[in-house]
ChimeraX commands (.cxc) that place a marker at each C-alpha (Angstrom):
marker #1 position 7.55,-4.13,13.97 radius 0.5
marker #1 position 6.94,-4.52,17.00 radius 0.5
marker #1 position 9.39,-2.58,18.55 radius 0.5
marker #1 position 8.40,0.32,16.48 radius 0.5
marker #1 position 4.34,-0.09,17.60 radius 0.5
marker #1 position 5.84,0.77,20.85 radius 0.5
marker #1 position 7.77,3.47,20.40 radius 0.5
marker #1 position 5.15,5.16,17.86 radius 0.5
marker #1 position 1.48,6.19,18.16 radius 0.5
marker #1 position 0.36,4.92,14.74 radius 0.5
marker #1 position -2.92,6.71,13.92 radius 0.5
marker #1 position -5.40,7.29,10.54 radius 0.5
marker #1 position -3.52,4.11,8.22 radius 0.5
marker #1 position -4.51,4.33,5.06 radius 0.5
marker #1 position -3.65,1.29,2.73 radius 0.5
marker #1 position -3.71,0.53,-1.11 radius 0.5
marker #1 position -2.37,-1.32,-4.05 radius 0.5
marker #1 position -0.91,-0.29,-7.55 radius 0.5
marker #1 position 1.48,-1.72,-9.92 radius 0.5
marker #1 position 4.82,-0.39,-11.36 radius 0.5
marker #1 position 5.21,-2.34,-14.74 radius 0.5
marker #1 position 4.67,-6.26,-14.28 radius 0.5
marker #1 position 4.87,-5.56,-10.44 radius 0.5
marker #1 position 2.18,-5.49,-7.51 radius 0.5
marker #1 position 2.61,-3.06,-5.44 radius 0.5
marker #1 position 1.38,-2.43,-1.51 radius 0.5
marker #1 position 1.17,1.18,0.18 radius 0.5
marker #1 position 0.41,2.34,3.58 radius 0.5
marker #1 position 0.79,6.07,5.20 radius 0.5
marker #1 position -0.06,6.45,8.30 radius 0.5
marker #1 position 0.43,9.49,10.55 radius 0.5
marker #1 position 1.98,9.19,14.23 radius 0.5
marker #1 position 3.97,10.75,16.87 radius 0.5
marker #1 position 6.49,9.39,19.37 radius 0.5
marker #1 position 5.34,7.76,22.58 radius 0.5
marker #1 position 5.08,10.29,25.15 radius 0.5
marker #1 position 5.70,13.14,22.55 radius 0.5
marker #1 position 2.69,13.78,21.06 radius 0.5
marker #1 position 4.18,17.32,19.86 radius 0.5
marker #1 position 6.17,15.61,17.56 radius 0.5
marker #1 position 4.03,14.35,14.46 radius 0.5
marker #1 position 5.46,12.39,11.59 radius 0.5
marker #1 position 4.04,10.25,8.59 radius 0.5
marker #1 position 5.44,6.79,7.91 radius 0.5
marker #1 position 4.70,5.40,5.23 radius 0.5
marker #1 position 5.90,1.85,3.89 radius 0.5
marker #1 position 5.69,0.06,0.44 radius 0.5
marker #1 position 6.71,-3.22,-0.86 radius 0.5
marker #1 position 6.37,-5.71,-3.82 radius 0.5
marker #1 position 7.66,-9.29,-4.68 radius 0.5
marker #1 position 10.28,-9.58,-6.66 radius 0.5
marker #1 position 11.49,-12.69,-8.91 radius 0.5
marker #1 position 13.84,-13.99,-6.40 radius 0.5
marker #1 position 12.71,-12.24,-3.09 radius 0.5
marker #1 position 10.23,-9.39,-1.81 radius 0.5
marker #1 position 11.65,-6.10,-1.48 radius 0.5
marker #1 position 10.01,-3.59,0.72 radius 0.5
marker #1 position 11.15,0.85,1.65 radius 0.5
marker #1 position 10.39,2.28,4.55 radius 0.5
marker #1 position 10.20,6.12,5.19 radius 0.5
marker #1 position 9.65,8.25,8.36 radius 0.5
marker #1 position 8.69,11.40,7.19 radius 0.5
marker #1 position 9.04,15.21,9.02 radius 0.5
marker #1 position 7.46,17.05,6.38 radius 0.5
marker #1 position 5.72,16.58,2.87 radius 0.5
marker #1 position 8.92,17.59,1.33 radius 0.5
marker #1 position 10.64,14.75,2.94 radius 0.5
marker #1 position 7.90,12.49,1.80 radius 0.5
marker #1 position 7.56,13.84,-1.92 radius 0.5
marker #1 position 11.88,13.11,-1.92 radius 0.5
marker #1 position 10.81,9.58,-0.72 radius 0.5
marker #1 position 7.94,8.92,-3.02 radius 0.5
marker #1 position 9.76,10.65,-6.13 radius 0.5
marker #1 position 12.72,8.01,-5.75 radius 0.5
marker #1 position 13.30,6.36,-9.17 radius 0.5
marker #1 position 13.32,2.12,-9.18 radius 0.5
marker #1 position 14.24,-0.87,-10.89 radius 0.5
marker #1 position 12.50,-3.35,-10.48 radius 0.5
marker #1 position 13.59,-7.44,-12.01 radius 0.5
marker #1 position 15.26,-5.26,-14.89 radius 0.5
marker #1 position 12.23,-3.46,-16.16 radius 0.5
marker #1 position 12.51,0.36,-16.94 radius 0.5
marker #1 position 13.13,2.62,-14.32 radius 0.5
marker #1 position 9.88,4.63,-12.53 radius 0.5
marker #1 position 8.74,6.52,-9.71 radius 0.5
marker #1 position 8.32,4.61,-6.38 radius 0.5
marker #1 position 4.91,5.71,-5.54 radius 0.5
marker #1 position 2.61,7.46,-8.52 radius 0.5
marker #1 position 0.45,10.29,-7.62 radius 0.5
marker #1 position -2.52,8.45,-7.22 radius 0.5
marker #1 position -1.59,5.68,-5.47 radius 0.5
marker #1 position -2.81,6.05,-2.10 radius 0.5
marker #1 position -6.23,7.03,-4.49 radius 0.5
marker #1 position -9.60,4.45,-3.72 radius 0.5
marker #1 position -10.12,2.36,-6.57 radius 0.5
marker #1 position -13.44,2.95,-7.80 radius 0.5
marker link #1:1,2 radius 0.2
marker link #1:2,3 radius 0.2
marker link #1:3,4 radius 0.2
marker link #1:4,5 radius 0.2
marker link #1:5,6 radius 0.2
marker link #1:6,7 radius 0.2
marker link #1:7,8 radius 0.2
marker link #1:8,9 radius 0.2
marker link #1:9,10 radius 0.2
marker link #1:10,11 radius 0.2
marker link #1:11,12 radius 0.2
marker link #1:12,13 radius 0.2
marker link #1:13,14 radius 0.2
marker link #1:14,15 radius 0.2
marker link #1:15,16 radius 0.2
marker link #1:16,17 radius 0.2
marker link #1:17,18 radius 0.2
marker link #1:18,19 radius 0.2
marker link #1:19,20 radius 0.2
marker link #1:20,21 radius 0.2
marker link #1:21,22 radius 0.2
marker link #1:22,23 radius 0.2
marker link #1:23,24 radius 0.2
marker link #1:24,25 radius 0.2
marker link #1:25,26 radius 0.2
marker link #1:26,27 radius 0.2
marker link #1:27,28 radius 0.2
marker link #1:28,29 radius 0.2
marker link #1:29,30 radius 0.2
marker link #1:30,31 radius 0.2
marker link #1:31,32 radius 0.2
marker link #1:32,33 radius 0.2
marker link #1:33,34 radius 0.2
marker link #1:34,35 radius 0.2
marker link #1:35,36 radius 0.2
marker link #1:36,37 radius 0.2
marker link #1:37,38 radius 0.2
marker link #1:38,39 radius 0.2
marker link #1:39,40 radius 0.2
marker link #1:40,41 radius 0.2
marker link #1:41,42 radius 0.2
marker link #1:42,43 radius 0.2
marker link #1:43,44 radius 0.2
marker link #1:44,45 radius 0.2
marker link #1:45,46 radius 0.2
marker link #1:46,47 radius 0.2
marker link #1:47,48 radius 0.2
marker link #1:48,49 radius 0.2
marker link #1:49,50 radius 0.2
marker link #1:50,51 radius 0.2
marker link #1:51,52 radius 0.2
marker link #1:52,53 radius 0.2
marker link #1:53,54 radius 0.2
marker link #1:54,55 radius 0.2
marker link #1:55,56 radius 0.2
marker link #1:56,57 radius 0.2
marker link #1:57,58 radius 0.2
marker link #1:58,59 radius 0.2
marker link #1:59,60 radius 0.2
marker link #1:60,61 radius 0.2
marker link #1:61,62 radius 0.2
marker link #1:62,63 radius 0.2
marker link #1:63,64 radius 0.2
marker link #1:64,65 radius 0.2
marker link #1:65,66 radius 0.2
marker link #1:66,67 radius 0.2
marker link #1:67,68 radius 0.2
marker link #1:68,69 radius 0.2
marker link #1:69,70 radius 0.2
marker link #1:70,71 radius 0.2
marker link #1:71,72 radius 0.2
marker link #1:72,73 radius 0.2
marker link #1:73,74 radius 0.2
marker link #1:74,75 radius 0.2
marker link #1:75,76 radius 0.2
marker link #1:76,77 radius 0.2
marker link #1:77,78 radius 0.2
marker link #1:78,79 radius 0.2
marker link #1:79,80 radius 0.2
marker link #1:80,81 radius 0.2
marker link #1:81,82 radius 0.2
marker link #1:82,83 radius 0.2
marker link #1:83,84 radius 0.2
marker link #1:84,85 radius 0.2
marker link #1:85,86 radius 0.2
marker link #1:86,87 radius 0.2
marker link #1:87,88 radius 0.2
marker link #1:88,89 radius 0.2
marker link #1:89,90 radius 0.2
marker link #1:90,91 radius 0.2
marker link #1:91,92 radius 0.2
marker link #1:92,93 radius 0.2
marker link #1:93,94 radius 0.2
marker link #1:94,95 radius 0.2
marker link #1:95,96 radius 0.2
view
């Protein structure tokens, strides 16, 4: 992580929780841009859960909202459990 704090201008994080069947989930987006190119703007965004037998986290650096809506529509499995969307619509939502 560290490595990538220096190489990217991480700016406006925005961090949440859901669950995906029996499963916690973490989210954060965050936009940034490359160090010394501030021209060129992309969102990362990073979730991750823990599994039965480990912690599993994806990772995705984002040029458009296309790219990002490809990301976040990926289909899982998590321990066994039905197949679903990585990240539902509302989960970078605040919780009331």
């Amino acid at each position: 992580m560290r490595a990538l704090a220096k190489s990217i201008q991480i700016d406006n994080p925005v961090t949440n929780t859901y669950t995906l069947g029996t499963h916690s989930m973490w989210i954060q987006r965050a936009t940034g841009s490359l160090a010394g190119h501030p021209e060129i703007k992309r969102t990362m965004e990073t979730v991750c859960s823990v599994l039965k037998k480990g912690v599993v986290c994806w990772m995705a650096l984002a040029v458009d909202d296309a790219t990002l809506q490809t990301f976040e529509n990926g289909v899982v499995t998590l321990d066994g459990e039905d197949a679903t969307t990585l990240v539902p619509a509302d989960a970078l939502q605040k919780k009331p």
